[in-house]
N, C-alpha and C positions, 0 to 999 in steps of 0.2 A: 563093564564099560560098553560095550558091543549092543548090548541088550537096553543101556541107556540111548544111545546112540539111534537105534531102533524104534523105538518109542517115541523118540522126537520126531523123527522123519516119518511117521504113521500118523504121527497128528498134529504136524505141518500138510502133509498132504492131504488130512481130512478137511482143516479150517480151510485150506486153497480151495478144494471140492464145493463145500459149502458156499464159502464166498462168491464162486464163480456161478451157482446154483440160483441162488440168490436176484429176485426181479427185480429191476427197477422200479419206481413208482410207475405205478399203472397210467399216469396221466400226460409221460414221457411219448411222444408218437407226434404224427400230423393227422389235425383234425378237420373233415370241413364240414359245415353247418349245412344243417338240415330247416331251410326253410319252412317245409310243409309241418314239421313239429314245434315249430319255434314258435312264442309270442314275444308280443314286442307293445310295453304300455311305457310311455305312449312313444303311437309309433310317430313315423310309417315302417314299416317294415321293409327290410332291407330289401333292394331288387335281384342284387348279388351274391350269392352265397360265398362269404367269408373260409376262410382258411387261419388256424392257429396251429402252432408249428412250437411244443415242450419238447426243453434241450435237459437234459441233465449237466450240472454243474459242479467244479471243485466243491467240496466242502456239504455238500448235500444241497445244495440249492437247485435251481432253474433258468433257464432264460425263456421268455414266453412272448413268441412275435405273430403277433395277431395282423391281418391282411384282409381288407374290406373296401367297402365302400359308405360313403356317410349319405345321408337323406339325399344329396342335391346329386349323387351316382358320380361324386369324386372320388377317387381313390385313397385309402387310407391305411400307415402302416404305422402299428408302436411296436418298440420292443421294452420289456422289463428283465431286471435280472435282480434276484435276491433269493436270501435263504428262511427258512421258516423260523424267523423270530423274530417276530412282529415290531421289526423295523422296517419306515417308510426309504423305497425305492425308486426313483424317479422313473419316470414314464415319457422315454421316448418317443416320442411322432404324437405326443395328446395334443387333440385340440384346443386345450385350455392349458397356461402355463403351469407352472409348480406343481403340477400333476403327479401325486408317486401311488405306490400302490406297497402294503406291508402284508408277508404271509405270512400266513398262521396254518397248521396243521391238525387238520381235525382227530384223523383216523388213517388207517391205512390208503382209504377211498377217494378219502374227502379231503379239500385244504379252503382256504377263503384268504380272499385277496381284502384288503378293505384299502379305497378306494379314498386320495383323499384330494382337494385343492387348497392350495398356499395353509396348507394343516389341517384345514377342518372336512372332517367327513363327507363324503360325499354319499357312491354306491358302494354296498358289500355282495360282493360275487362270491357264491357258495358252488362249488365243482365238485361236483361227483362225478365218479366213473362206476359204469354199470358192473354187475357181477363177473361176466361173461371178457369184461375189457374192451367191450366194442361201441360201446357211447358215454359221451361226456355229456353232461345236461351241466348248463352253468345257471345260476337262480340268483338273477339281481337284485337288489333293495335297497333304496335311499332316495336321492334327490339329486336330477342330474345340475347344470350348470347354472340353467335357468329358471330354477328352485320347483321344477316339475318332479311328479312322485315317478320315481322309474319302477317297474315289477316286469321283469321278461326271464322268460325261460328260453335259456339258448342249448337247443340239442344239434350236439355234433357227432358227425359218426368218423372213426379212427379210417384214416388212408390205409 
C-alpha cells in the first residue's frame, strides 16, 4: 500500500514539474513595432510605432490589444479575444463595424488571424515568432476596407 502510495506522489509531482516547465505560447509578451523593418502596401506608413500586448487566456486562448495610430496620426486601440478554432471574434476598437477576427493555429510558432467584415473576408494576418523568441513578424494579405490590395510585413520586437 505504502509503495502504491509512493508511486502516486512521484508522479504527481513529476506531471506538477512538467506542467509548470512548460512555456507559454511564445507570442504571449508585449510587442512594439519596428518601423525601420516594417512594410506597409499601401501605405502610408505609420509615423508611430505601435504596441501589441498577448495575454494568455482560460481555455487556451488569447486576448491581443493592439495600440497605434491610423494614417491621419489619431490614436487607435482594438482588443480581440478568442481561442484557436476558427471561430469569428469580434474586434473591439475596428474602424469598420462587424469587424471579427477567427484563429487558427498553425504550429507551435505560428497562428493566423483571418480577418473578416459583416462575414466576408477581408486581411489574413500570419504571426510568426522568431526562433530565438525575440520578434514577431506579422504578414498581411487580402483586401483592406476600401477594396485596396493590403501586403505589409509588420516586425515587432518583444518588450
Amino acid at each position: 500500500m505504502f509503495k502504491r502510495i509512493a508511486i502516486a506522489v512521484v508522479t504527481l509531482v513529476a506531471f506538477s514539474a512538467a506542467a509548470q516547465t512548460q512555456s507559454p505560447d511564445p507570442w504571449i509578451g508585449t510587442w512594439k513595432v519596428n518601423l525601420a523593418k516594417s512594410t506597409y502596401s499601401p501605405g502610408p506608413k505609420p509615423t508611430v510605432a505601435g504596441t501589441v500586448r498577448v495575454e494568455a487566456t482560460p481555455g487556451g486562448g488569447m486576448k491581443t490589444t493592439i495600440d497605434g495610430t491610423n494614417p491621419q496620426g489619431q490614436p487607435t486601440h482594438t482588443e480581440t479575444m478568442g481561442t484557436f478554432d476558427g471561430k469569428d471574434n469580434p474586434v473591439k476598437g475596428a474602424p469598420a463595424p462587424n469587424t471579427t477576427n477567427a484563429y487558427k493555429r498553425i504550429d507551435g510558432r505560428t497562428f493566423e488571424a483571418m480577418g473578416k467584415v459583416d462575414g466576408k473576408p477581408t486581411v489574413t494576418t500570419r504571426v510568426t515568432i522568431s526562433a530565438d523568441g525575440k520578434t514577431l513578424t506579422a504578414t498581411q494579405n487580402g483586401k483592406n476596407a476600401q477594396g485596396q490590395t493590403v501586403k505589409n510585413v509588420i516586425v515587432a520586437d518583444r518588450q
